[in-house]
N, CA, C and O atoms as a Tripos MOL2 file, in Angstrom:
@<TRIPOS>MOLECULE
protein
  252   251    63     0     0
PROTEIN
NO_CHARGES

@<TRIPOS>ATOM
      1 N         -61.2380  -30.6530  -19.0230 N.3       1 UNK1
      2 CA        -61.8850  -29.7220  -18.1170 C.3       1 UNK1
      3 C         -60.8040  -29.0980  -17.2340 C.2       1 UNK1
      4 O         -59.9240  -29.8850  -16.8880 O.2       1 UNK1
      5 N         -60.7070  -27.9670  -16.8460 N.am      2 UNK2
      6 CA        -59.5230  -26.8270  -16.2550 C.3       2 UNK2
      7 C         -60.0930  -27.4620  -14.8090 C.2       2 UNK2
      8 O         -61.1430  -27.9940  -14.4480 O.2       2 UNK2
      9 N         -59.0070  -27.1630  -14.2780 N.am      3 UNK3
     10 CA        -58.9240  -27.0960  -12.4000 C.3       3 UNK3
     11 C         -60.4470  -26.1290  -11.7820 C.2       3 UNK3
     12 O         -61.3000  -26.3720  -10.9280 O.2       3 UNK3
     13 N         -60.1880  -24.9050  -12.7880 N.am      4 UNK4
     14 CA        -61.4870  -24.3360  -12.1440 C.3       4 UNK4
     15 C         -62.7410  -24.6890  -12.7830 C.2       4 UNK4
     16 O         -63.7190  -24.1100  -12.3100 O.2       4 UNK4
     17 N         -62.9350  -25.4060  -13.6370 N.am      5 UNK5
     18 CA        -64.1070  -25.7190  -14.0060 C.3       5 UNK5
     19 C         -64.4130  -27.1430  -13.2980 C.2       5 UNK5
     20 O         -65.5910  -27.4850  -13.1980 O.2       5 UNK5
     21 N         -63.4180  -27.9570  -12.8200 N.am      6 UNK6
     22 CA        -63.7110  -29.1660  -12.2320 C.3       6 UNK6
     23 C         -64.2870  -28.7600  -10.5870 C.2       6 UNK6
     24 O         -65.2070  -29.3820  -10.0560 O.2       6 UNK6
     25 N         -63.4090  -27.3750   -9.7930 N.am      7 UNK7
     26 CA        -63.8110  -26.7550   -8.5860 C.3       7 UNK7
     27 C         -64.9450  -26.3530   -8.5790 C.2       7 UNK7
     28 O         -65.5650  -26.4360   -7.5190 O.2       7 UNK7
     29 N         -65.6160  -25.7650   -9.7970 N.am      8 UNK8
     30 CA        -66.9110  -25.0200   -9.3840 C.3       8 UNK8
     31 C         -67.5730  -26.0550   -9.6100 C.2       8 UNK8
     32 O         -68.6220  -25.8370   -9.0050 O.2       8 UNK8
     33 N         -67.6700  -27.1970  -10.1580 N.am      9 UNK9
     34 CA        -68.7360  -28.0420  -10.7640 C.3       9 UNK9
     35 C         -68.7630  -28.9210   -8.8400 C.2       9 UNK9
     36 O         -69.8270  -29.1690   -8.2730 O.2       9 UNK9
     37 N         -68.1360  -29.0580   -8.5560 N.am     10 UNK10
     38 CA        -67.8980  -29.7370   -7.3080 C.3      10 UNK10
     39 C         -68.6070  -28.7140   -6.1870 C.2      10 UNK10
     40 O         -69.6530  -28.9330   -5.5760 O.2      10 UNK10
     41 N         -67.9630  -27.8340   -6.1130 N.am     11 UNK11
     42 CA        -68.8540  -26.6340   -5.2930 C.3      11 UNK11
     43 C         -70.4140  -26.9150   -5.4250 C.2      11 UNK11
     44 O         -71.2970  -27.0450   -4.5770 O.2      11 UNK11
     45 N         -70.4130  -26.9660   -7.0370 N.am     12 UNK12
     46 CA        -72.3210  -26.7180   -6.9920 C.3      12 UNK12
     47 C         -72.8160  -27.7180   -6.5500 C.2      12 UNK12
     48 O         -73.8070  -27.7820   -5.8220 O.2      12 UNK12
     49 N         -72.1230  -28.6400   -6.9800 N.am     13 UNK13
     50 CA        -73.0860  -30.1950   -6.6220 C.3      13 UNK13
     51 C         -72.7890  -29.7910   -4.7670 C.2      13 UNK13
     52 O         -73.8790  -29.6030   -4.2280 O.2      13 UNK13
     53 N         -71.8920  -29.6740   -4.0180 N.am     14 UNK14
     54 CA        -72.1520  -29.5630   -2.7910 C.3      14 UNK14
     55 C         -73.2410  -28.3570   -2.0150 C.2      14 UNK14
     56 O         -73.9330  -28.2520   -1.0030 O.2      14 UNK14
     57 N         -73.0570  -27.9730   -2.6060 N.am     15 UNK15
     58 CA        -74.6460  -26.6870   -2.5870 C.3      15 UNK15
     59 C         -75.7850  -26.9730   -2.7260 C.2      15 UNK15
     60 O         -76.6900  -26.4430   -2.0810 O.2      15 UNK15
     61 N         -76.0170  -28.2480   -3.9720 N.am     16 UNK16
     62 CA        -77.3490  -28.5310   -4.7020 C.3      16 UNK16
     63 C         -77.5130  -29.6930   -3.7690 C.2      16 UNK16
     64 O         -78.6040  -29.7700   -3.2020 O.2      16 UNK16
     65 N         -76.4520  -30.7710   -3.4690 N.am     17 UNK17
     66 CA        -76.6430  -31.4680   -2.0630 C.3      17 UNK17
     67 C         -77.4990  -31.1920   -0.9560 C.2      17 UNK17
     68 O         -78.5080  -31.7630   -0.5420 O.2      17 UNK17
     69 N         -76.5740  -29.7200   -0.3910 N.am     18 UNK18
     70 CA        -77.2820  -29.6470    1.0620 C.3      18 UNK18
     71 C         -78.3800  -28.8490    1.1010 C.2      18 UNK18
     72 O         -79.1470  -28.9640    2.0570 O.2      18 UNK18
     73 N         -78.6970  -27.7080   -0.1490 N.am     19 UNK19
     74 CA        -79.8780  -26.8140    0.0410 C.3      19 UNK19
     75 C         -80.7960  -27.5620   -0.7220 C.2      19 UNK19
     76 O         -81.9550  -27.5200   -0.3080 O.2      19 UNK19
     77 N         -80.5440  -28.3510   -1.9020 N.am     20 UNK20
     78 CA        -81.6460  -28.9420   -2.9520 C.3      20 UNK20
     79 C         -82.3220  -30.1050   -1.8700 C.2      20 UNK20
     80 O         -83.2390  -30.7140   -2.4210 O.2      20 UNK20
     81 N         -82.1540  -30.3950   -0.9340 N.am     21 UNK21
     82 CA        -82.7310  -31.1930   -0.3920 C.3      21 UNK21
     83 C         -83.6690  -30.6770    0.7850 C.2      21 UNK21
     84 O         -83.4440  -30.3240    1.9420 O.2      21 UNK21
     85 N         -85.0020  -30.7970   -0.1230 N.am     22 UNK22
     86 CA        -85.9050  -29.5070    0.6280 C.3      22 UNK22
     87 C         -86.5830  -30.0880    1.8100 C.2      22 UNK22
     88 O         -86.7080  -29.3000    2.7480 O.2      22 UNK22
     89 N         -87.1410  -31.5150    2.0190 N.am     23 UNK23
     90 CA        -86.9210  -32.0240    3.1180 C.3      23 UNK23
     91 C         -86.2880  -32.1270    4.7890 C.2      23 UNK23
     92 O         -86.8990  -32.0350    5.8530 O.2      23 UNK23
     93 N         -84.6860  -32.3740    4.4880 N.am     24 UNK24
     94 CA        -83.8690  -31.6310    5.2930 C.3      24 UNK24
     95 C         -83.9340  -30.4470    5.4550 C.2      24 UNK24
     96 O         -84.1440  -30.2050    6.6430 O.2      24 UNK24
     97 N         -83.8490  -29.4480    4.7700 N.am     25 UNK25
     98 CA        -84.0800  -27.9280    5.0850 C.3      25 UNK25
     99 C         -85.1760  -27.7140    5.9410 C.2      25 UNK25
    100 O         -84.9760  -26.8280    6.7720 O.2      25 UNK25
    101 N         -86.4200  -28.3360    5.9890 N.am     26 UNK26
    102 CA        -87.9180  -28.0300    6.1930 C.3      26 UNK26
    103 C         -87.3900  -28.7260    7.9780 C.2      26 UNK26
    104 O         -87.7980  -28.1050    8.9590 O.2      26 UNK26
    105 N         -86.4670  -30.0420    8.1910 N.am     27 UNK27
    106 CA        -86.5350  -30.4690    9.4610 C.3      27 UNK27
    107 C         -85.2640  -29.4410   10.2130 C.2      27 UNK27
    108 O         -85.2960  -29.4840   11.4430 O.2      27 UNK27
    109 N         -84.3930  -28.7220    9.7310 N.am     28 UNK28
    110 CA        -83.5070  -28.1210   10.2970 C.3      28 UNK28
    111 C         -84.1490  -26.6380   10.8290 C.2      28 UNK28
    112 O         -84.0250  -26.1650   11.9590 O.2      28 UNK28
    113 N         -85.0640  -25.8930    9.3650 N.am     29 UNK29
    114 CA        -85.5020  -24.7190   10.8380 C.3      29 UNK29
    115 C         -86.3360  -24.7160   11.2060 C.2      29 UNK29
    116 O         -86.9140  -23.6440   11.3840 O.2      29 UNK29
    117 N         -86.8900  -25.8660   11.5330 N.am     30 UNK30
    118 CA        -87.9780  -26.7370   12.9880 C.3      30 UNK30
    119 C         -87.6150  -26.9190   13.6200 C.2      30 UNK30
    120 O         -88.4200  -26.7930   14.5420 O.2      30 UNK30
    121 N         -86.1310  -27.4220   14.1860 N.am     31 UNK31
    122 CA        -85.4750  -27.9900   14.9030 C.3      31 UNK31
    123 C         -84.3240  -26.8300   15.2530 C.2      31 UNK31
    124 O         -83.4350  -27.0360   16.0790 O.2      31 UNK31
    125 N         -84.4360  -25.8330   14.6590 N.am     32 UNK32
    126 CA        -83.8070  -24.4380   15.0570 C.3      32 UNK32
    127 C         -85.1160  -23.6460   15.9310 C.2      32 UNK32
    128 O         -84.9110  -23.1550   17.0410 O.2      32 UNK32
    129 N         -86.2160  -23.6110   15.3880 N.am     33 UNK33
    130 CA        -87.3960  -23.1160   15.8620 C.3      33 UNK33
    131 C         -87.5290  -23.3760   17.3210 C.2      33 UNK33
    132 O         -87.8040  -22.6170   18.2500 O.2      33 UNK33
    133 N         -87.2060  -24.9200   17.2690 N.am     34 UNK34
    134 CA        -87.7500  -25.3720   18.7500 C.3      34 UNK34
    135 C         -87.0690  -25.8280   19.6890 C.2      34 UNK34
    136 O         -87.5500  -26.3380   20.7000 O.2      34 UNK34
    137 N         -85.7450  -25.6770   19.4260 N.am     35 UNK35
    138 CA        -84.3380  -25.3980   20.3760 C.3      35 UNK35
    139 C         -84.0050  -23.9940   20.8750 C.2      35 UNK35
    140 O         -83.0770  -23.8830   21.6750 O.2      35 UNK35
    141 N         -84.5330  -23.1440   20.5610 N.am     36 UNK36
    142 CA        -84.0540  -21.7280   20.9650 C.3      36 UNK36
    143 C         -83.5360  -21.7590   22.0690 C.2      36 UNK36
    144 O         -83.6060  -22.7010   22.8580 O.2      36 UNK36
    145 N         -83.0350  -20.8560   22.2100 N.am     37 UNK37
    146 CA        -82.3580  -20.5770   24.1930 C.3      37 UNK37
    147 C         -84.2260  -20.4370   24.3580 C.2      37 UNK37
    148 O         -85.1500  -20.3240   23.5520 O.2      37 UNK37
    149 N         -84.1060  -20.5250   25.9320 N.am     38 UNK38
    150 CA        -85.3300  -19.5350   26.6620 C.3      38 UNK38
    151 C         -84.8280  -18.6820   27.0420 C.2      38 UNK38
    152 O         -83.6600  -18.6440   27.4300 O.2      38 UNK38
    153 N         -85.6760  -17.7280   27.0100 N.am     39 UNK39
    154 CA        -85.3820  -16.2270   27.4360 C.3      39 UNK39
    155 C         -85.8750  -16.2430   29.0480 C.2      39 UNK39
    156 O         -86.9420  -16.4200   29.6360 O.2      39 UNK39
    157 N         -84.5470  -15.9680   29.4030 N.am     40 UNK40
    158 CA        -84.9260  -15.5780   31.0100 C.3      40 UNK40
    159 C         -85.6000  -14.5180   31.4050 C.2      40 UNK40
    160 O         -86.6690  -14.6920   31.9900 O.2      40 UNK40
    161 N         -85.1940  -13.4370   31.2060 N.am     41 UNK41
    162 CA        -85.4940  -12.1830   32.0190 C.3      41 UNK41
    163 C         -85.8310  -11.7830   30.2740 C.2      41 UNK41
    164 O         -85.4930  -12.4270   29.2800 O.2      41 UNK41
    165 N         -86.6590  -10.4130   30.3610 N.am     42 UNK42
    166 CA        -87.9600   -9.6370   29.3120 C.3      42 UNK42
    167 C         -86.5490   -8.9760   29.1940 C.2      42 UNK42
    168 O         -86.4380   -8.1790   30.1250 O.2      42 UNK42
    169 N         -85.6770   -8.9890   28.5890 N.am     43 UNK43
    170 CA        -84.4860   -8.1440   28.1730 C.3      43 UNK43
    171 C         -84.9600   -7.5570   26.7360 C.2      43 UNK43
    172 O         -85.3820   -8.2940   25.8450 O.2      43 UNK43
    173 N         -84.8590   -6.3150   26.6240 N.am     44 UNK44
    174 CA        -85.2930   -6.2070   25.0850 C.3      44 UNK44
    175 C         -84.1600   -6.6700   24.1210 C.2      44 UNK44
    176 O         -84.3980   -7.2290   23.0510 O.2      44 UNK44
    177 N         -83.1900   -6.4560   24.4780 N.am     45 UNK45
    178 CA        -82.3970   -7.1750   23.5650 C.3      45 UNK45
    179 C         -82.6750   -8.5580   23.6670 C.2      45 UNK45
    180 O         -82.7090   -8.8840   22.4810 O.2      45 UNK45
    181 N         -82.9110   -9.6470   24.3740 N.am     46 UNK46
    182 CA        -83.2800  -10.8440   24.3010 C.3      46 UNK46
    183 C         -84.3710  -11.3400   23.6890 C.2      46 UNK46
    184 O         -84.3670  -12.4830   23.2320 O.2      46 UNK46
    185 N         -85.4440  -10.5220   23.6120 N.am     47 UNK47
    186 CA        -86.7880  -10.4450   23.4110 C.3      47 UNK47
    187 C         -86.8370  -10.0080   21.5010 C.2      47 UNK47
    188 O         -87.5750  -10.5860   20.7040 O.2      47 UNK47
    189 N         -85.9290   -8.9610   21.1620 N.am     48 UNK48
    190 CA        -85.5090   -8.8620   19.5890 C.3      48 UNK48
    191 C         -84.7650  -10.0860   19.0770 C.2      48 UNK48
    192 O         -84.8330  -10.3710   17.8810 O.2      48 UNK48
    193 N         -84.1130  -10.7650   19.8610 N.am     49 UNK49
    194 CA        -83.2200  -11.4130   19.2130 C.3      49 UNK49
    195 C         -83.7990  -12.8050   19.2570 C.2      49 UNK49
    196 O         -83.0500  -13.5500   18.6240 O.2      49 UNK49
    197 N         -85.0830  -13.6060   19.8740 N.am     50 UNK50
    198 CA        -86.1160  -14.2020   19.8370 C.3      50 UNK50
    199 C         -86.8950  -14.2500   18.5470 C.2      50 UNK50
    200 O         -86.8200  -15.0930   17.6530 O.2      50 UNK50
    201 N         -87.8670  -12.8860   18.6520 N.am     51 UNK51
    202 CA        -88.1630  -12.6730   17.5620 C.3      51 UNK51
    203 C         -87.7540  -12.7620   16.5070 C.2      51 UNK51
    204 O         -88.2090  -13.6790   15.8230 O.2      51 UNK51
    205 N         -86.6730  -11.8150   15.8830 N.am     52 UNK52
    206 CA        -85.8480  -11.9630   14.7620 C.3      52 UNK52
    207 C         -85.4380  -13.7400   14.2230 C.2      52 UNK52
    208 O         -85.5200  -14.1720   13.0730 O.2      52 UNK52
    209 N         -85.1760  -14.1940   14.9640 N.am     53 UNK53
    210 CA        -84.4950  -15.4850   14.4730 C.3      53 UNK53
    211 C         -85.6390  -16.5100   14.7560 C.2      53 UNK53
    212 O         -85.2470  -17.6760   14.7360 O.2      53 UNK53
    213 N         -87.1020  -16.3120   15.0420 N.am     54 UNK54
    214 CA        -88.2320  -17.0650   15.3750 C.3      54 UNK54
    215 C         -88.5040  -16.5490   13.8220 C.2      54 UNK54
    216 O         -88.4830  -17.3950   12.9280 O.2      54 UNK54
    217 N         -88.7520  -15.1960   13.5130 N.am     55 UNK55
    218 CA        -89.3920  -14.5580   11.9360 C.3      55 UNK55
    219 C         -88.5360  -14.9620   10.8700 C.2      55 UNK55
    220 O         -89.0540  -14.9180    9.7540 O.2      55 UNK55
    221 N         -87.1220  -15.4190   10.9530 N.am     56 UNK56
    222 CA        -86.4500  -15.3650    9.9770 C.3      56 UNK56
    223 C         -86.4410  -17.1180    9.5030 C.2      56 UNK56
    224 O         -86.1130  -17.4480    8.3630 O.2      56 UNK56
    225 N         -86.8380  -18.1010   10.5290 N.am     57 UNK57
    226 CA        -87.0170  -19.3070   10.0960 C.3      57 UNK57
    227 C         -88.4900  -19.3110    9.7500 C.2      57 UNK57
    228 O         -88.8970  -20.0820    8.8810 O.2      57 UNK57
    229 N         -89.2990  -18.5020   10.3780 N.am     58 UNK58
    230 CA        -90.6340  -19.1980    9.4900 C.3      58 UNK58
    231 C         -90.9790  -18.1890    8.6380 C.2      58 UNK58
    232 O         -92.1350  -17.9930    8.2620 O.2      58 UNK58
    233 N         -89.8660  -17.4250    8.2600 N.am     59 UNK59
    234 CA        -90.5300  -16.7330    6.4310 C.3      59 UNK59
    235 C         -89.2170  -18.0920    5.9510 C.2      59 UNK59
    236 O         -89.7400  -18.6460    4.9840 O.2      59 UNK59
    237 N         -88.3790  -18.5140    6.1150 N.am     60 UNK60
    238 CA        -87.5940  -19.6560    5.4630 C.3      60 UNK60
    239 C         -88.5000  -20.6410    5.3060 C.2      60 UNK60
    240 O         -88.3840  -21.3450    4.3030 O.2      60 UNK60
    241 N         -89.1910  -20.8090    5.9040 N.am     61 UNK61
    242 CA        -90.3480  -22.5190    5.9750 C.3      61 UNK61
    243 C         -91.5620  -21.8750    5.1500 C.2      61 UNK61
    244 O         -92.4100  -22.6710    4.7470 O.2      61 UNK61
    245 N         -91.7310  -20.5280    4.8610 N.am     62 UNK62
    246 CA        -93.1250  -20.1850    3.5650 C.3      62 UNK62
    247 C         -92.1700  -20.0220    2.1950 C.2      62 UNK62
    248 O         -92.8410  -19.7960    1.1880 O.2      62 UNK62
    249 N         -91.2930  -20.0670    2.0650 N.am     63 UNK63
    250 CA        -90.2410  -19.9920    0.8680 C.3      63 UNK63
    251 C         -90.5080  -21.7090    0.3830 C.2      63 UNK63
    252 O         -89.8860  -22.1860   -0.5670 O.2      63 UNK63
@<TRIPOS>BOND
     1     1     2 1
     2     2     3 1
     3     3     4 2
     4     3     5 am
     5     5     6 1
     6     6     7 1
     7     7     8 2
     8     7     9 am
     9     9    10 1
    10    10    11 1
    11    11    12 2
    12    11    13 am
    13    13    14 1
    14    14    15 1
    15    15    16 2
    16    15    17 am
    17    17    18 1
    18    18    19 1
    19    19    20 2
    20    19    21 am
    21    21    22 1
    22    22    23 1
    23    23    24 2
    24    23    25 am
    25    25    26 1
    26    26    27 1
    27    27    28 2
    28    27    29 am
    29    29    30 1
    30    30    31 1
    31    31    32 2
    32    31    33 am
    33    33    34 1
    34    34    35 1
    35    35    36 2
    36    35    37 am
    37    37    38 1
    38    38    39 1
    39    39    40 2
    40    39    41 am
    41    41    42 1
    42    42    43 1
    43    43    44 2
    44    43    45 am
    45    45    46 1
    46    46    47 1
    47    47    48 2
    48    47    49 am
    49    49    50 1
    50    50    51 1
    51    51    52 2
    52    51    53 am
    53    53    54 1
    54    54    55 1
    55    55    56 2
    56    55    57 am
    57    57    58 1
    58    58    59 1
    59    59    60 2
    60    59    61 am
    61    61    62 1
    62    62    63 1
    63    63    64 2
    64    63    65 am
    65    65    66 1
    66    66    67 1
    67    67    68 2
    68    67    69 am
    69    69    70 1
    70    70    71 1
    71    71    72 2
    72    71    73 am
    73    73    74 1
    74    74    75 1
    75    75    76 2
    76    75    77 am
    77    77    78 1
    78    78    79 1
    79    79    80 2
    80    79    81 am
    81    81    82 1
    82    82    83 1
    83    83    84 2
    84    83    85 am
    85    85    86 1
    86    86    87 1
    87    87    88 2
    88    87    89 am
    89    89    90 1
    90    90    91 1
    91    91    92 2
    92    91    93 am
    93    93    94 1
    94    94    95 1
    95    95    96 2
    96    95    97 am
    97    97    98 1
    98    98    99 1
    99    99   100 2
   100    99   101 am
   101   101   102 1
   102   102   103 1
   103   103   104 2
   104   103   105 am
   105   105   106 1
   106   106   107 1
   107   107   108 2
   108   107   109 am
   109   109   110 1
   110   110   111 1
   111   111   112 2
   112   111   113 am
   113   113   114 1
   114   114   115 1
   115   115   116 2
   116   115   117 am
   117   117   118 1
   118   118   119 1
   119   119   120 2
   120   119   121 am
   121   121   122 1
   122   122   123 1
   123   123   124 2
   124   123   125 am
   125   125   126 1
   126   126   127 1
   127   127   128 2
   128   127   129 am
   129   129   130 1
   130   130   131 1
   131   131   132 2
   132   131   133 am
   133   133   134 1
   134   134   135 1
   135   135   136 2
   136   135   137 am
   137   137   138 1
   138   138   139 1
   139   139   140 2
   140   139   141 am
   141   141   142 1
   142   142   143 1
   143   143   144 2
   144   143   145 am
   145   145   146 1
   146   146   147 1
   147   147   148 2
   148   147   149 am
   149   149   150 1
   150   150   151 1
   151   151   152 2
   152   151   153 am
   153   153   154 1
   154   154   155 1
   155   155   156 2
   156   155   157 am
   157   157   158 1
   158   158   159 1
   159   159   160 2
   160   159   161 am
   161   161   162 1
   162   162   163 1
   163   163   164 2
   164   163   165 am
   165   165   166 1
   166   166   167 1
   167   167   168 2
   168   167   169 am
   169   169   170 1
   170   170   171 1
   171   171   172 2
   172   171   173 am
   173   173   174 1
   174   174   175 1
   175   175   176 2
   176   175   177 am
   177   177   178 1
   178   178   179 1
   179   179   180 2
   180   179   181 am
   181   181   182 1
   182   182   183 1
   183   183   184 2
   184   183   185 am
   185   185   186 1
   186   186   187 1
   187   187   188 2
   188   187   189 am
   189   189   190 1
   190   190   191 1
   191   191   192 2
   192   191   193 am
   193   193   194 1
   194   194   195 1
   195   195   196 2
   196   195   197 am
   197   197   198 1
   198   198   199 1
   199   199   200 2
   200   199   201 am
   201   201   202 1
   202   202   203 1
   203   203   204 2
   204   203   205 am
   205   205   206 1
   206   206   207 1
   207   207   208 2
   208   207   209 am
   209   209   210 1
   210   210   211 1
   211   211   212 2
   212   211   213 am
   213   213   214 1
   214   214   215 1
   215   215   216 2
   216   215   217 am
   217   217   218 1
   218   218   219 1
   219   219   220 2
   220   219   221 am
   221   221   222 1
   222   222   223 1
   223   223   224 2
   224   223   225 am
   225   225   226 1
   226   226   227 1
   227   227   228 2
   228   227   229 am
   229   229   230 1
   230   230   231 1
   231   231   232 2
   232   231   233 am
   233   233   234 1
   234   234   235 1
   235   235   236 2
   236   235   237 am
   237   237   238 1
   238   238   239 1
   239   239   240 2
   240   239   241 am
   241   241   242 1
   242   242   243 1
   243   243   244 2
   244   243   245 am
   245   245   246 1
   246   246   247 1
   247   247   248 2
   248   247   249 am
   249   249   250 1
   250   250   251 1
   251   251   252 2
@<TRIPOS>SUBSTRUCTURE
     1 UNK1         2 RESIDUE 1 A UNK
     2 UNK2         6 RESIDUE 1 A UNK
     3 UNK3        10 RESIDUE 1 A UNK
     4 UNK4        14 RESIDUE 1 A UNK
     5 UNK5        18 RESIDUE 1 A UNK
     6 UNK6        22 RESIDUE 1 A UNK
     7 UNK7        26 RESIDUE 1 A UNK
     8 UNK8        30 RESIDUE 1 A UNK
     9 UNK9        34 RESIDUE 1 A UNK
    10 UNK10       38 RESIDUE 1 A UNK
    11 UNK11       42 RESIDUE 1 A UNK
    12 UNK12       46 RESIDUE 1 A UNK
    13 UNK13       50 RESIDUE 1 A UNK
    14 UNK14       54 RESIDUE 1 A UNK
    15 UNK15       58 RESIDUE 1 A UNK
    16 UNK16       62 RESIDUE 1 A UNK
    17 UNK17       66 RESIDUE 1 A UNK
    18 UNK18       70 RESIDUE 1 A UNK
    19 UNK19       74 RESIDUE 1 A UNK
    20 UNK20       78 RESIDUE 1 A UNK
    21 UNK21       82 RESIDUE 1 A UNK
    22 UNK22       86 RESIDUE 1 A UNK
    23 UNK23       90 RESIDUE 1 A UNK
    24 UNK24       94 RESIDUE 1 A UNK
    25 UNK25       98 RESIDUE 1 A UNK
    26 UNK26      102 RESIDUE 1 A UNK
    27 UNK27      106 RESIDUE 1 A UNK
    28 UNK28      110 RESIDUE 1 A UNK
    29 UNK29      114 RESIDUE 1 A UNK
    30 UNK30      118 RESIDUE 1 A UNK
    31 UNK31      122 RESIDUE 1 A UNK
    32 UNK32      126 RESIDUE 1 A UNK
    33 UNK33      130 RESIDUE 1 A UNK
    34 UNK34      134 RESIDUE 1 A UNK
    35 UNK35      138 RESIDUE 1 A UNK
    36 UNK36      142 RESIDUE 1 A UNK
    37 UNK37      146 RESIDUE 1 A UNK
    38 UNK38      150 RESIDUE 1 A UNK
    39 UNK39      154 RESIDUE 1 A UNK
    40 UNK40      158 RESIDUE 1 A UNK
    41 UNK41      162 RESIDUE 1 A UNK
    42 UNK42      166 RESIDUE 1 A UNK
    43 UNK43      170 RESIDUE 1 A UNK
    44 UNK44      174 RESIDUE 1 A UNK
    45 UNK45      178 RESIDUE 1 A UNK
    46 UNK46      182 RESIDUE 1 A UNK
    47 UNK47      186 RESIDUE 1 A UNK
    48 UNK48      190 RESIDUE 1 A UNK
    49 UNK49      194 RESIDUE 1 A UNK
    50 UNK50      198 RESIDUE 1 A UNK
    51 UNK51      202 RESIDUE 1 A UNK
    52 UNK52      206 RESIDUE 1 A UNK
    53 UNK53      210 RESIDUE 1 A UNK
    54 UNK54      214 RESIDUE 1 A UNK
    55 UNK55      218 RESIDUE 1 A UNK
    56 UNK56      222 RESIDUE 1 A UNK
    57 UNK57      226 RESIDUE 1 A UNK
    58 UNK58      230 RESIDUE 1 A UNK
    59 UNK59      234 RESIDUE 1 A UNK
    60 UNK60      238 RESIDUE 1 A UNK
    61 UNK61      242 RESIDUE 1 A UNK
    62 UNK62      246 RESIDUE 1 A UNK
    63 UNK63      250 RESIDUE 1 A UNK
């Protein structure tokens, strides 16, 4: 087996490790969900950037 076929085979298994484990995934953006900063002040930029990263973990958790 070549250097690069031994690298990618290693790569994947570290990929298939940390994402194939759908469990962990399911407790990390829960635990991203419900750590957020709080938003102090109604900043619209604060208030997008809430949203956005509140919508982008729970379309990750209906996947």
């Amino acid at each position: 087996m070549s250097s690069d076929a031994r690298s990618y085979t290693e790569a994947w298994n570290l990929i298939k490790g940390r994402f194939g484990n759908k469990h962990l995934v399911f407790q990390t953006h829960l635990h991203c969900l419900f750590t957020q900063p709080v938003v102090q002040t109604e900043a619209p930029n604060m208030l997008k950037t809430l949203i956005d990263i509140t919508n982008n973990h729970v379309r990750a958790l209906k996947t």
